[in-house]
N, C-alpha and C positions, 0 to 999 in steps of 0.2 A: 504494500500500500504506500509506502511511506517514497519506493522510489518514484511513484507517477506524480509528488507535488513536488512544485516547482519556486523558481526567487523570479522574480519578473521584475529587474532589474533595467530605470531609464536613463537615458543620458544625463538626466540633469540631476541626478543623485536622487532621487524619488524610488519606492520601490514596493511591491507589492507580493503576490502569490497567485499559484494558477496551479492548474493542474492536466494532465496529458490524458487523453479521452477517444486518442486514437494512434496504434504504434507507428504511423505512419510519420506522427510530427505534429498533430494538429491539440491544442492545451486551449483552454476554456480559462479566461479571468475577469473580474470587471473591467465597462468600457474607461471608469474614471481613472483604473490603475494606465491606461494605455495612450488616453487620449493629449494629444499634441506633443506625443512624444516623437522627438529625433531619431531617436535608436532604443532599440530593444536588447538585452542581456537575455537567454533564459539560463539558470544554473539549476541543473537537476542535483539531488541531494548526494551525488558521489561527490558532485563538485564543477562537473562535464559543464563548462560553458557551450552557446548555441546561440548564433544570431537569431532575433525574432522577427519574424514579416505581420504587421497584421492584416489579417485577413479577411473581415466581416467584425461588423461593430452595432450594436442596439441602443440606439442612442435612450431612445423611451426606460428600457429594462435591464440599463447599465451592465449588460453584457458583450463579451468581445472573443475573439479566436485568434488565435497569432499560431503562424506557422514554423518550426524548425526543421532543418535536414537535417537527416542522423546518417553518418555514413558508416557505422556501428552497427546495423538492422535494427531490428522494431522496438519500441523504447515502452517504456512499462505502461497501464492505463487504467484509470479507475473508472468503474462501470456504473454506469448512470441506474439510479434503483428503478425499478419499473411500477413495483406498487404506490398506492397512494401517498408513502411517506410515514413517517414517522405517528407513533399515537400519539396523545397528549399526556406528557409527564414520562415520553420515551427516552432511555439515553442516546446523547447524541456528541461526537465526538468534533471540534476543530482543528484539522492539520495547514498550519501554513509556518513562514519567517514573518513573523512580528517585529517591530522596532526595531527594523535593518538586520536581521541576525542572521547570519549564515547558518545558524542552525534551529533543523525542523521542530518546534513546538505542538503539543498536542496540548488542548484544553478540554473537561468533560464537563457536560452539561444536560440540560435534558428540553426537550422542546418544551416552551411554556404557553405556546400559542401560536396561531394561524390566520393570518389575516389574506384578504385575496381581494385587489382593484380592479375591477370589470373596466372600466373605465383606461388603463395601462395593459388586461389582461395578463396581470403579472402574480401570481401566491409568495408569501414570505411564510418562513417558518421563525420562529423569534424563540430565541435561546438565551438563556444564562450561562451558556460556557462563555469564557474569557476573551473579547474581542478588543485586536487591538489596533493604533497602527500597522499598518504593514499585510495582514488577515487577510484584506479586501484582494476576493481572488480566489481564496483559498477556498477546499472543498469543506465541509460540513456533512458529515459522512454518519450511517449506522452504527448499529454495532458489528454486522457483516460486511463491513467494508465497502459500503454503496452510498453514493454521491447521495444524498438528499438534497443540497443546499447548492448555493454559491456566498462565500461569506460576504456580505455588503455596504454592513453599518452596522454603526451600535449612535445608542441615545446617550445624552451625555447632559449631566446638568445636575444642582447640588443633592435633588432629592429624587434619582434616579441610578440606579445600582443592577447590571447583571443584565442588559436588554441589549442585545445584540440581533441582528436579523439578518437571512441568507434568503437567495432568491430561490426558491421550493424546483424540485426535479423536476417538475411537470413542467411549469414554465421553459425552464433549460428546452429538456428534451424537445419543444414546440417550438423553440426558434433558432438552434445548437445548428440544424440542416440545411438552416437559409445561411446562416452566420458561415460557416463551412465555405458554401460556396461563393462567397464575397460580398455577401449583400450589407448593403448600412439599412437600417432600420430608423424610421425616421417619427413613424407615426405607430 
């Protein structure tokens, strides 16, 4: 699991997480980890840097796809969960590099809630595991090693504690195909 997430590393010392979703080369992270970036780093967790191309970007549902070449063969992939998602008060684990760190942190938490904008057609799952800097990107995964999330945000304010949100597998899965094939997403 832990080789398919990624450092998503921009020119301007900014820095995020993502994760690889097909051995091909193609890694799933938010669009705001990406956007108006110069250059792309990806550093998989041996260490293996990787130019990033991106590829397709959702402007609406902050998601994006960046492409690497591996001339190593098929590079590791976390599998998008197929069922509805997590229940409520399910554990749920966050794999990314938080606050620049070259190394992979996990945080556990448990889904606290579900929220879903008809209006963006987007589902959030909202978690109390530990969202930080650097996260957004990063997968939000089961306890079988399956993507539920994309980490996104967390709330932030004096009387607010543990509220983190990733954008739910469903969503992904519904627009991961258009993103793939280079599309911007606008509306």
């Amino acid at each position: 699991m832990r080789g398919a997430v990624v450092r998503v590393l921009r020119d301007d010392g900014r820095s995020g997480s993502g994760f690889i979703v097909d051995a091909s080369g193609l890694i799933v992270t938010n669009n705001h980890v990406v956007v108006d970036a110069e250059g792309l780093t990806i550093v998989l967790n041996d260490g293996t840097e990787f130019e990033g191309t991106v590829v397709g970007r959702d402007l609406v549902r902050d998601l994006a796809v960046v492409r690497v070449a591996s001339d190593n063969g098929p590079l590791p992939v976390l599998r998008i969960a197929t069922v509805n998602g997590p229940q409520l008060g399910g554990t749920v684990l966050v794999l990314c590099y938080p606050l620049g760190s070259a190394t992979l942190n996990i945080t556990r938490g448990i889904a606290s809630a579900f929220e879903f904008s008809l209006g963006e057609n987007v589902g959030l799952v909202q978690t109390d595991a530990a969202v930080n800097p650097g996260n957004s990107g990063g997968p939000l995964v089961n306890l079988r090693g399956e993507v539920i999330g994309v980490v996104s945000a967390k709330l932030v304010g004096a009387s607010i504690e543990g509220v983190g949100f990733a954008i739910d597998a469903e969503t992904l899965r519904t627009y991961v195909k258009r993103l793939s094939a280079g599309e911007t997403i606008k509306s």
